[in-house]
Each structure stands twice: as C-alpha cells, then as structure tokens.
N, CA, C and O atoms as a MOPAC input file, in Angstrom:
PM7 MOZYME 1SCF
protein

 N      9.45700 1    -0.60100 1     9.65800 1
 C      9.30600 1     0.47200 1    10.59900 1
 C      9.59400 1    -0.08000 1    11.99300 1
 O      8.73000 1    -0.79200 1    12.50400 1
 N     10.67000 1     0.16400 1    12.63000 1
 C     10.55200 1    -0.02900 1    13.97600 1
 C      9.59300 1    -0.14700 1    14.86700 1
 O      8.69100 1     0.62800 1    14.55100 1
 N      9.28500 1    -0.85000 1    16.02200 1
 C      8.51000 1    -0.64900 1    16.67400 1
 C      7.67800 1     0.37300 1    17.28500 1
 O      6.45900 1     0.53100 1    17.21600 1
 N      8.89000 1     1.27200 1    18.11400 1
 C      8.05000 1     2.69900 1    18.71500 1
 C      7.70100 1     3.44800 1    17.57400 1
 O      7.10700 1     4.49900 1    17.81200 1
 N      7.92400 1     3.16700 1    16.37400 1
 C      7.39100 1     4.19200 1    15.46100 1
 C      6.50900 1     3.53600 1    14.50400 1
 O      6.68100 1     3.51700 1    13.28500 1
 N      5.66700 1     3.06400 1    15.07300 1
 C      4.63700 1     1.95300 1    14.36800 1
 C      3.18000 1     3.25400 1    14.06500 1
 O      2.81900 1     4.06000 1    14.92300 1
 N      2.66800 1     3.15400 1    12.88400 1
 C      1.47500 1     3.92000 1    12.96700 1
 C      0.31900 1     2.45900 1    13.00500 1
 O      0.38400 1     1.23300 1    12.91900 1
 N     -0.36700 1     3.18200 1    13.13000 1
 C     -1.92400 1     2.04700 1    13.12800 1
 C     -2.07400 1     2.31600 1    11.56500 1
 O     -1.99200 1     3.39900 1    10.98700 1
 N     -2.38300 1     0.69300 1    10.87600 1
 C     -2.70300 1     0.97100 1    10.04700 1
 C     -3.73500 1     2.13300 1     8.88200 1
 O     -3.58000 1     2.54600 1     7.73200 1
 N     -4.91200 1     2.33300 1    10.09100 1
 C     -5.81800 1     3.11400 1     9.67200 1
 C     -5.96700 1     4.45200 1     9.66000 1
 O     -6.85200 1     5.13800 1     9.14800 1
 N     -4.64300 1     4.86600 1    10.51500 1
 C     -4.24300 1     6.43100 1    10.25900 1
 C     -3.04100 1     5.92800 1     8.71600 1
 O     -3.07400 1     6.64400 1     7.71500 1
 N     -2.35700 1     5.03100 1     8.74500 1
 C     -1.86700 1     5.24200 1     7.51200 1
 C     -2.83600 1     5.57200 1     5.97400 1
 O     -2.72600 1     6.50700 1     5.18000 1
 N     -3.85600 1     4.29600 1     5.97500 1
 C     -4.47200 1     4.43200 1     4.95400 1
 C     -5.48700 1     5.93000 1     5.16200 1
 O     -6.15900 1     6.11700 1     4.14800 1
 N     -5.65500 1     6.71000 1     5.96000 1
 C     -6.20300 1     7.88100 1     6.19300 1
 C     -5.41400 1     8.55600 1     5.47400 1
 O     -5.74000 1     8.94100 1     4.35100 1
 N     -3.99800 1     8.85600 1     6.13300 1
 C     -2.71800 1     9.32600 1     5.33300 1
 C     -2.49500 1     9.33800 1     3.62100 1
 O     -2.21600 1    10.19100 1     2.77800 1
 N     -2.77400 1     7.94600 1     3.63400 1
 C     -3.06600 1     7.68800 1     1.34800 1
 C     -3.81400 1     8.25100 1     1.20900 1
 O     -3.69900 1     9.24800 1     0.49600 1
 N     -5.00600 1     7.92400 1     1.81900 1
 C     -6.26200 1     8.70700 1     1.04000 1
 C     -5.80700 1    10.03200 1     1.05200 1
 O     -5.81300 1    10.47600 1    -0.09600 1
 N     -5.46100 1    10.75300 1     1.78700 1
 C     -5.43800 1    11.99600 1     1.67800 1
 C     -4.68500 1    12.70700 1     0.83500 1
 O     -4.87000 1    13.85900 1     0.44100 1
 N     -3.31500 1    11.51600 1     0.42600 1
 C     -2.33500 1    12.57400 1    -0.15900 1
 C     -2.52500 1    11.89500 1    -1.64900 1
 O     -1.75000 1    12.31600 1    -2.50700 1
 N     -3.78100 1    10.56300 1    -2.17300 1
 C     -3.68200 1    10.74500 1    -3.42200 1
 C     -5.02800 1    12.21300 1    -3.82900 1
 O     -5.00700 1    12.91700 1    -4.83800 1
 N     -5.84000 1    12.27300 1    -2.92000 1
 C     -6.99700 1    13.26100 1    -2.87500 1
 C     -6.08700 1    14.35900 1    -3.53200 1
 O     -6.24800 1    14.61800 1    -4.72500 1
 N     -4.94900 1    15.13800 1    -2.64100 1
 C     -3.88700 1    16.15900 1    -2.71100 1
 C     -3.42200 1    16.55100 1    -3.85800 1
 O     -3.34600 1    17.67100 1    -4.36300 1
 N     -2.99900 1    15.11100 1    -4.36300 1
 C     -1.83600 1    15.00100 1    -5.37200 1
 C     -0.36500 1    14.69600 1    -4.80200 1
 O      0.62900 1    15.14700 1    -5.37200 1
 N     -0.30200 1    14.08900 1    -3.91300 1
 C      1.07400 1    14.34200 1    -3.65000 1
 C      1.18400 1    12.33000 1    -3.91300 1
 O      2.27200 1    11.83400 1    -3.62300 1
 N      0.50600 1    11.74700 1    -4.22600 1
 C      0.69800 1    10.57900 1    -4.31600 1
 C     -0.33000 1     9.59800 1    -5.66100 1
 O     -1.51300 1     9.44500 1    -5.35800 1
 N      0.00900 1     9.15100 1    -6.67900 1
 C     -0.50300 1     8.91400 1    -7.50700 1
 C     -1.86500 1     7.93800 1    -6.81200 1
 O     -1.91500 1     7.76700 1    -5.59400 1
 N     -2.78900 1     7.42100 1    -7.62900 1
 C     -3.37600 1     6.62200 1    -7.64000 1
 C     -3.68600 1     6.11400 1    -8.81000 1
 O     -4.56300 1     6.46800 1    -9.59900 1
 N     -2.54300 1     4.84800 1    -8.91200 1
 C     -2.06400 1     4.12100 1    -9.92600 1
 C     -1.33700 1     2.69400 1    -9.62900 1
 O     -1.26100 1     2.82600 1    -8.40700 1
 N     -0.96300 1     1.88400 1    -9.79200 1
 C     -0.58000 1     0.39500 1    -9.64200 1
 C      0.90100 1     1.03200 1   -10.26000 1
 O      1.05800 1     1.34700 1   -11.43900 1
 N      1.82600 1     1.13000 1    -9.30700 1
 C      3.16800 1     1.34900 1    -9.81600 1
 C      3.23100 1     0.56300 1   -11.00900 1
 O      2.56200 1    -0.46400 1   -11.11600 1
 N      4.07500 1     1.02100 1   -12.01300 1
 C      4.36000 1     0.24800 1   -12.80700 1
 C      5.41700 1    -0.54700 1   -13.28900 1
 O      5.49400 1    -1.35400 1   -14.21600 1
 N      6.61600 1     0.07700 1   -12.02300 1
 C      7.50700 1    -0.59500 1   -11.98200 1
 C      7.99100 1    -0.20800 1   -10.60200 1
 O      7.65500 1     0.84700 1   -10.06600 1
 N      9.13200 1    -1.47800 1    -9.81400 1
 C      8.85900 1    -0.89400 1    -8.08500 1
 C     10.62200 1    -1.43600 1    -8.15200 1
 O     10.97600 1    -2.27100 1    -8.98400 1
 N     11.52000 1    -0.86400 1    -7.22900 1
 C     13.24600 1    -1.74300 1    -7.15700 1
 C     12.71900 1    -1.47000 1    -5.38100 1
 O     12.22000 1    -0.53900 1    -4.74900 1
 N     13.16600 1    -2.85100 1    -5.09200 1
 C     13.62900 1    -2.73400 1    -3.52400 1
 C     15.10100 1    -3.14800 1    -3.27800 1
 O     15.84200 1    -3.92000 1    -3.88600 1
 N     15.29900 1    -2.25800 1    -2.01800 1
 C     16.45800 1    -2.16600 1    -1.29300 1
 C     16.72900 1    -1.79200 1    -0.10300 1
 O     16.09000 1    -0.91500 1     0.47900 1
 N     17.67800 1    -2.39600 1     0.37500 1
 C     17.77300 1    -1.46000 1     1.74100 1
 C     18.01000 1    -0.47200 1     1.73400 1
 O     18.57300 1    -0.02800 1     0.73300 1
 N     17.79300 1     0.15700 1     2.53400 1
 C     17.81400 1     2.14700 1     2.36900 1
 C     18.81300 1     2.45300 1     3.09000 1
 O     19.32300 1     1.69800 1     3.91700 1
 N     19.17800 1     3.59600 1     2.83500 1
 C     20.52300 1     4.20100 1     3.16900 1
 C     20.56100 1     4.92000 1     4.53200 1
 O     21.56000 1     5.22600 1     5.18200 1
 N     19.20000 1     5.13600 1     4.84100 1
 C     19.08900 1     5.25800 1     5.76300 1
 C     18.94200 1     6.61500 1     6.49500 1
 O     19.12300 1     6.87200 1     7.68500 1
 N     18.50000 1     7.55900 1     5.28500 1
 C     18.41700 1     8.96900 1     5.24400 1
 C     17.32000 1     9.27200 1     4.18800 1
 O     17.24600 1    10.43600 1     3.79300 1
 N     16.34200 1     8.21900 1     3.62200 1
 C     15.12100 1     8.61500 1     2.95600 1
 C     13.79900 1     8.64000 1     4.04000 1
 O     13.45600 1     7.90800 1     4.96900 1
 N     13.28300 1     9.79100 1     3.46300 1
 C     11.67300 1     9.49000 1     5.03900 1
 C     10.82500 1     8.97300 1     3.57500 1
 O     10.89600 1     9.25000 1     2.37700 1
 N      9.89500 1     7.95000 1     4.54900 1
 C      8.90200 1     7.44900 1     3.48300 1
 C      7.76900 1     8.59500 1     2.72200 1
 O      8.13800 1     9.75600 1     2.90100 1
 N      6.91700 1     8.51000 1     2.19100 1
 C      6.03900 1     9.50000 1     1.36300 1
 C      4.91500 1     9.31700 1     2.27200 1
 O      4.36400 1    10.38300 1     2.54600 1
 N      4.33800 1     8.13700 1     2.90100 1
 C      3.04600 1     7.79900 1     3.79600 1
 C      3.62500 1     8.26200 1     4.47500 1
 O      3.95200 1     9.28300 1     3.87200 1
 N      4.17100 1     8.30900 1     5.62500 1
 C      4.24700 1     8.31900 1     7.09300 1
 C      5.64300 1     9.14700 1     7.63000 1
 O      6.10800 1     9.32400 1     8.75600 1
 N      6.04200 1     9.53000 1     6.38400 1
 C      7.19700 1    10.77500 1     6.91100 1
 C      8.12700 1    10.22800 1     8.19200 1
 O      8.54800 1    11.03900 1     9.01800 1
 N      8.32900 1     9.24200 1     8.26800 1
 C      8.93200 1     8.66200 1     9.20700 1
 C     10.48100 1     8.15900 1     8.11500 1
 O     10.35700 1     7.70600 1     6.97700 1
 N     11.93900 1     8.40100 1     8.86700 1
 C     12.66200 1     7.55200 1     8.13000 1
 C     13.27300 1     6.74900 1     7.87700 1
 O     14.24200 1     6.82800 1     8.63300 1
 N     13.40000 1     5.77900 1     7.13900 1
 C     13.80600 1     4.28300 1     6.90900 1
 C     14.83100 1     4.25600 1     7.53700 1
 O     15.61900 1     5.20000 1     7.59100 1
 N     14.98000 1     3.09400 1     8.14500 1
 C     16.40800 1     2.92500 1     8.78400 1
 C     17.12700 1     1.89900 1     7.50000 1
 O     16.55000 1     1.09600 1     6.76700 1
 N     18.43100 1     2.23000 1     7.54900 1
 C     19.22500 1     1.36400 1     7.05200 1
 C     19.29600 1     0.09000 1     7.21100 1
 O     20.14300 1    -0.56600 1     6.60500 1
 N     18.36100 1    -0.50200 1     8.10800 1
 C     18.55800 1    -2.17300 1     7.72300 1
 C     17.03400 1    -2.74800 1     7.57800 1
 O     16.89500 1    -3.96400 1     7.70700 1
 N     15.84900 1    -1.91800 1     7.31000 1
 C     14.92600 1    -2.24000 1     6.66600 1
 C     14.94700 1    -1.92500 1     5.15600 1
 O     15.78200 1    -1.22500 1     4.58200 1
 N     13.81400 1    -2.60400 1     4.56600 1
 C     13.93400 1    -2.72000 1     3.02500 1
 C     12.89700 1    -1.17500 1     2.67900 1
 O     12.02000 1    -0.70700 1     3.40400 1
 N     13.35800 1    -0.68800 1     1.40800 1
 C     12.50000 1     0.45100 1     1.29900 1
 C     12.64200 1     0.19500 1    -0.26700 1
 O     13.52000 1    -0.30600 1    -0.96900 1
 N     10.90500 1     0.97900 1    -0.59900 1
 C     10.56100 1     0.26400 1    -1.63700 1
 C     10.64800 1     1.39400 1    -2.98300 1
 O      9.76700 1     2.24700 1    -2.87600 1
 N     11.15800 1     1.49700 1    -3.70200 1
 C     11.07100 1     2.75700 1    -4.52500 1
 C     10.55300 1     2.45700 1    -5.67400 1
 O     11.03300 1     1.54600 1    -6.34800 1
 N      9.20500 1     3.36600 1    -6.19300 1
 C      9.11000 1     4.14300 1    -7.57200 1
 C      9.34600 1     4.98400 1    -8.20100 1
 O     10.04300 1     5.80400 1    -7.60300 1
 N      8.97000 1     5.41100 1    -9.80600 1
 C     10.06400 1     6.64400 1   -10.38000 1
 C      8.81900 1     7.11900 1   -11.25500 1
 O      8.85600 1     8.09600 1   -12.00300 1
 N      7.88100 1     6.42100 1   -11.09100 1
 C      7.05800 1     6.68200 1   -12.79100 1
 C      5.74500 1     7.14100 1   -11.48500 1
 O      5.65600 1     6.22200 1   -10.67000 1
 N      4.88900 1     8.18500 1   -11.20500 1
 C      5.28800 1     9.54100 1   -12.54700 1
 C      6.44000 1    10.63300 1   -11.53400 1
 O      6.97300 1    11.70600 1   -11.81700 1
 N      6.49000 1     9.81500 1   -10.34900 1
 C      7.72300 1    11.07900 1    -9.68100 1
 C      8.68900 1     9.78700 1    -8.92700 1
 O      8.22200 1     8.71300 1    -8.54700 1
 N     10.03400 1    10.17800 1    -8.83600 1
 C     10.44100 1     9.31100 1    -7.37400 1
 C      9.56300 1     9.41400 1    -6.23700 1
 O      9.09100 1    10.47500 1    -5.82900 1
 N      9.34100 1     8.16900 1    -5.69500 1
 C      8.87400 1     8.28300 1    -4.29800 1
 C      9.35500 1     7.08800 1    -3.34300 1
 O      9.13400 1     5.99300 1    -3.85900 1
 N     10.03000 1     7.01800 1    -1.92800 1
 C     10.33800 1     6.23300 1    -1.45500 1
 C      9.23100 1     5.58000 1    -0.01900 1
 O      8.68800 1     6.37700 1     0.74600 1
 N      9.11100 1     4.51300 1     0.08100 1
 C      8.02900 1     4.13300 1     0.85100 1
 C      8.49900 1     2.79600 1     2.02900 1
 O      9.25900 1     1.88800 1     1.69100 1
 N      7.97700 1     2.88700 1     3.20900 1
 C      8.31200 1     1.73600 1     4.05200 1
 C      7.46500 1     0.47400 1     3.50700 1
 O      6.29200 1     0.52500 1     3.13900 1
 N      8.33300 1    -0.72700 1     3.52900 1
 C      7.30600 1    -1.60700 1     3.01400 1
 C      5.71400 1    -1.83500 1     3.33800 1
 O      4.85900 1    -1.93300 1     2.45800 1
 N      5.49600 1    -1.89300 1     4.53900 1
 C      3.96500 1    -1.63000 1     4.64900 1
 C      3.47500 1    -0.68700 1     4.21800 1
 O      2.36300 1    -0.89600 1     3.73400 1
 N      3.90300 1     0.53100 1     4.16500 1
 C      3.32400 1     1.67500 1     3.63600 1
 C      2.98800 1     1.50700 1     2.01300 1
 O      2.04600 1     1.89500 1     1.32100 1
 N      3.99500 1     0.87300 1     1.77600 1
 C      3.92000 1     0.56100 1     0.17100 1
 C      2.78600 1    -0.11300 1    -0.07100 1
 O      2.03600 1     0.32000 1    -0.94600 1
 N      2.44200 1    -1.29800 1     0.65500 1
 C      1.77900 1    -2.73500 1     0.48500 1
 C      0.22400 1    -1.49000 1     0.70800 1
 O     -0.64100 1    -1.10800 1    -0.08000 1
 N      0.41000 1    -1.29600 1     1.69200 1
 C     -1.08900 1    -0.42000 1     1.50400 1
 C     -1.55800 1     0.57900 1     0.91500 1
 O     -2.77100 1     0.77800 1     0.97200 1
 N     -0.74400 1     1.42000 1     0.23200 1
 C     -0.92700 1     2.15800 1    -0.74700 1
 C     -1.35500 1     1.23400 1    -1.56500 1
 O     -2.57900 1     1.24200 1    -1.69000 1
 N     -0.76400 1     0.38800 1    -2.20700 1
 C     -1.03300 1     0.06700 1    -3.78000 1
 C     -2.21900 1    -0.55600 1    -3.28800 1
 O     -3.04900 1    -0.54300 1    -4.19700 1
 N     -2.71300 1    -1.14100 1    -2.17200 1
 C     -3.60000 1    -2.27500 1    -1.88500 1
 C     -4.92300 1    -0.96300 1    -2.16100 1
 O     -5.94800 1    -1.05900 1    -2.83600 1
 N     -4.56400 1    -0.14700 1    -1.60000 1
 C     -5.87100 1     1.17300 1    -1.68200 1
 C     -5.97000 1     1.81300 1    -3.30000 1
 O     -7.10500 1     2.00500 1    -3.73600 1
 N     -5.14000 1     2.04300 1    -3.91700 1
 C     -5.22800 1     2.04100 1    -5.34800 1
 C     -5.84800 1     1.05400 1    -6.10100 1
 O     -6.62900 1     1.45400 1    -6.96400 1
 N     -5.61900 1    -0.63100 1    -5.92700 1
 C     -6.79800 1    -1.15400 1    -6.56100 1
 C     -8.00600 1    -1.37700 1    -5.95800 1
 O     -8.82400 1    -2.16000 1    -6.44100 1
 N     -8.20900 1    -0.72400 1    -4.88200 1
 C     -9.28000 1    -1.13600 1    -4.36600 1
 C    -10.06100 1     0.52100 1    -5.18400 1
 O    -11.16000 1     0.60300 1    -5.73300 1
 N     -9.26500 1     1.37800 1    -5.03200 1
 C    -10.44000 1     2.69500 1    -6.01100 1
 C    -10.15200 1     2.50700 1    -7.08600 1
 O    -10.98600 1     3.10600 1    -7.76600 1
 N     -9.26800 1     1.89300 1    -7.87400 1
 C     -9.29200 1     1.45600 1    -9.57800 1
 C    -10.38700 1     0.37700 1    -9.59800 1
 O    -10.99500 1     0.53100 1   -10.65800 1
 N    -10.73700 1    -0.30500 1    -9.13400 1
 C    -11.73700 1    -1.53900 1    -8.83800 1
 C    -13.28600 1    -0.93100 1    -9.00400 1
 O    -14.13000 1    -1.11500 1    -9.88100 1
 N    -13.30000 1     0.20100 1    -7.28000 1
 C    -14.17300 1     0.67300 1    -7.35800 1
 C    -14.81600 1     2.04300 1    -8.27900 1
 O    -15.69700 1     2.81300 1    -7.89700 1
 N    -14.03000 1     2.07000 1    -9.67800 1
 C    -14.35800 1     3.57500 1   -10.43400 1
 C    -14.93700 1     2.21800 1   -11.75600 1
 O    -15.99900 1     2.44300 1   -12.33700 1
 N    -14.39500 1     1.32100 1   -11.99200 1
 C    -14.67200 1     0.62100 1   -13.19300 1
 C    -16.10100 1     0.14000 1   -12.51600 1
 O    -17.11500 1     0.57300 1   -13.06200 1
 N    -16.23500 1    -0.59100 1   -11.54200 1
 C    -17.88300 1    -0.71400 1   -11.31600 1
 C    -18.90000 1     0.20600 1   -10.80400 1
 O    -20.11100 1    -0.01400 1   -10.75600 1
 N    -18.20700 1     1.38200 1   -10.38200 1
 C    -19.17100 1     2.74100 1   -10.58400 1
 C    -19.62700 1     2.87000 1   -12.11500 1
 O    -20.79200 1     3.06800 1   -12.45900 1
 N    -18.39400 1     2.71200 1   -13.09800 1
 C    -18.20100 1     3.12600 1   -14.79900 1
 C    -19.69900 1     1.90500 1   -15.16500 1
 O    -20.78700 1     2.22800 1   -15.64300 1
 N    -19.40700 1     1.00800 1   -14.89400 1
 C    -20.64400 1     0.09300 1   -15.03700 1
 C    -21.74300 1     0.39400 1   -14.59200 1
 O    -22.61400 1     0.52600 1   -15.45100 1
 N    -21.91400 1     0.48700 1   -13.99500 1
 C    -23.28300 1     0.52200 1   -13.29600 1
 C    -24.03500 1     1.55400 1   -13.57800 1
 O    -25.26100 1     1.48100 1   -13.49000 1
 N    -23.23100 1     2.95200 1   -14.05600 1
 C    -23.87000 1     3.96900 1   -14.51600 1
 C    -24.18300 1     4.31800 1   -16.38100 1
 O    -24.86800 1     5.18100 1   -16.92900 1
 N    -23.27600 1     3.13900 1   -16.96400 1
 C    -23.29700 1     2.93000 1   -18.22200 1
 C    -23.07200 1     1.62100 1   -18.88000 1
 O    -22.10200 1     1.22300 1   -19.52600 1
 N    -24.50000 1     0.88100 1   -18.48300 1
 C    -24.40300 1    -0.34300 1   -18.73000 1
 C    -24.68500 1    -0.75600 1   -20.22200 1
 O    -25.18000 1    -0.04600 1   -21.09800 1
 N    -24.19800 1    -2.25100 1   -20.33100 1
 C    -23.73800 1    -1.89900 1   -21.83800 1
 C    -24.93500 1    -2.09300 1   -23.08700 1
 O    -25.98200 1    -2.47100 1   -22.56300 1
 N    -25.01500 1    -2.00200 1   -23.97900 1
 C    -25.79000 1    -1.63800 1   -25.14100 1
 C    -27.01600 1    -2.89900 1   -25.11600 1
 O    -26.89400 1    -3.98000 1   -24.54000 1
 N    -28.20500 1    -2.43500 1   -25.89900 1
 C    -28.79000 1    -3.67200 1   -25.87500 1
 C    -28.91600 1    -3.78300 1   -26.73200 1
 O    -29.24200 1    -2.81900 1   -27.42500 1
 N    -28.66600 1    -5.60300 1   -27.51100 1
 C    -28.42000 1    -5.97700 1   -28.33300 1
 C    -29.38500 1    -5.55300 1   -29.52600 1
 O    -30.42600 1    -5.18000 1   -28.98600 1
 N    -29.49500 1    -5.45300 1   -30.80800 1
 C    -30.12200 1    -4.57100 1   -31.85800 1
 C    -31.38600 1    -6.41700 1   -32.31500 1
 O    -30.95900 1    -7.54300 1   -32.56900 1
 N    -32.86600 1    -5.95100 1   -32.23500 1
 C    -33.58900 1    -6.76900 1   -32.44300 1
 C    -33.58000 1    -7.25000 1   -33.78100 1
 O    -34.16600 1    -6.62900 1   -34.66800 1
 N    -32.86600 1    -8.47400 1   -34.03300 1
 C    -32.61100 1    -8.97400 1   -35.82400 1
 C    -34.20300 1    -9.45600 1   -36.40200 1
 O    -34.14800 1   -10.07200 1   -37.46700 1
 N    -35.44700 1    -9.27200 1   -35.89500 1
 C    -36.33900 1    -9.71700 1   -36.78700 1
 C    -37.08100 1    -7.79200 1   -37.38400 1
 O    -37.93900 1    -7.46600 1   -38.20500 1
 N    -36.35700 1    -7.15200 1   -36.63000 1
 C    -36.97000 1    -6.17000 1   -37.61100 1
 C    -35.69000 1    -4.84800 1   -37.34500 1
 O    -34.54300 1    -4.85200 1   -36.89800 1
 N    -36.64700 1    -3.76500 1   -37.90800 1
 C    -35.71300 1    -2.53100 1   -37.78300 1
 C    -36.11100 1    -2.06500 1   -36.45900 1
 O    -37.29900 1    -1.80000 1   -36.27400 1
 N    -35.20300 1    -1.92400 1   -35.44700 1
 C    -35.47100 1    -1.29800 1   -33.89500 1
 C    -35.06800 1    -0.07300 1   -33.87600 1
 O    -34.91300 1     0.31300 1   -32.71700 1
 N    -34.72500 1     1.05700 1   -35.00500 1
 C    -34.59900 1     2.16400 1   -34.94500 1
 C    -35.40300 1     3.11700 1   -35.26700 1
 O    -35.09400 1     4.30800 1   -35.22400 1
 N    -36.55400 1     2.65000 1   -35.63400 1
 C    -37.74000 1     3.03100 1   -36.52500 1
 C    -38.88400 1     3.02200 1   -35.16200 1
 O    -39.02000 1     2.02700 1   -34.45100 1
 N    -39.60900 1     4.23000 1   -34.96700 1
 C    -40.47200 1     3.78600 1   -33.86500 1
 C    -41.31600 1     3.16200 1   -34.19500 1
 O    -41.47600 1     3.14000 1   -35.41600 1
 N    -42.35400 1     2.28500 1   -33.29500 1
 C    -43.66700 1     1.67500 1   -33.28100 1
 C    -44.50700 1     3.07400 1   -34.19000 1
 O    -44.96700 1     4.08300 1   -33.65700 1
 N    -44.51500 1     2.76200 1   -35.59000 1
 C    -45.56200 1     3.24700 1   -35.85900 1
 C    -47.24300 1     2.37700 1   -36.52700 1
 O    -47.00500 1     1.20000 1   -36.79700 1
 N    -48.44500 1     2.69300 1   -36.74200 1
 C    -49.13500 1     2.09600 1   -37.33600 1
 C    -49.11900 1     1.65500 1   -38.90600 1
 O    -48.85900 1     2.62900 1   -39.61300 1
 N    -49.29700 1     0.61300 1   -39.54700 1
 C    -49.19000 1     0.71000 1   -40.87400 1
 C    -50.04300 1     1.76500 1   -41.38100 1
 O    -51.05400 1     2.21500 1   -40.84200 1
 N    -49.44200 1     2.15700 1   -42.63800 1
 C    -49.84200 1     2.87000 1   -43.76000 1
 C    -51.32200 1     2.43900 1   -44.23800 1
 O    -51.54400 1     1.26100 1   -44.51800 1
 N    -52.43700 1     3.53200 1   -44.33400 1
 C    -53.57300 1     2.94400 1   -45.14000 1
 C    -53.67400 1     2.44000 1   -46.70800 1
 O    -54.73300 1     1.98800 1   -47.14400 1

C-alpha cells in the first residue's frame, strides 16, 4: 500500500472483524494463497483501496476469489487464528473432557446401601 494511503492497522483489523461478522470475508486459514504482482486494477477486500501494479497482491479462491494487499492479508489470517484459537479454548473450557471411569468398582450404579 503506498504511503498516503496507509490505514492504521487497527481500523484495518476493525474492518476484518466486521466483514467476517457480515460474511463478506471467511474466517478460515486460507487453504491455499498464489502471490503476484497485480495488474493493477484489483481493490483489496480489507481496505477497498487498489493495488498498484508494482506491489505484490495476495489471492485466494476457496470459498470465493478474493484479492488482498499484503498486510491486509497478513492480518486477516493473523485474526482468523487468533478466533480459531480462541473458539477451541472457549470449546474447552465449557466441555471439559470426561472423567476417567473408576476401575475398582461400577461408577454407574449410585452409592446405594447394601442389601439386608
């Protein structure tokens, strides 16, 4: 991104958040990425600003095309694992895992008194 058209990072990542909230932007770890220089007539998906032809622009296809300025890219995906990160230790913490089954007796059977 050129200089005069620099965003602050933190309106960008404002920008992600908002448009994976939307839908207009996955929140997912690309799964496959081609860089290139851009032609110089794509606007990025973050920041609607457009690539100039002698910066690198970063493209995905899976689950839509989308073209992105390299920082824009780097912080998108950086904000995707940071909420893929943070949903698996929410997933934990609210369903922690099993407790192990007591091998000296039956633990499915309640505490009852013996039989007279």
């Amino acid at each position: 991104m050129p200089p005069e058209l620099r965003i602050l990072e933190s309106e960008l990542l404002y920008r992600i958040r908002q448009r994976i909230h939307d839908g207009r932007l996955p929140m997912a770890n690309a799964p496959s990425v081609s860089a290139g220089y851009a032609a110089g007539t794509e606007v990025c998906v973050v920041c609607d600003q457009q690539i100039a032809s002698d910066h690198v622009s970063y493209e995905i296809t899976d689950p839509a095309a989308m073209i992105f300025h390299r920082e824009c890219y780097m912080i998108w995906q950086r904000e995707c694992a940071q909420c893929i990160a943070d949903a698996a230790r929410k997933r934990k913490e609210t369903h922690p895992p099993a407790r192990k089954a007591d091998t000296a007796g039956d633990t499915d059977a309640p505490d009852q008194p013996p039989e007279p």
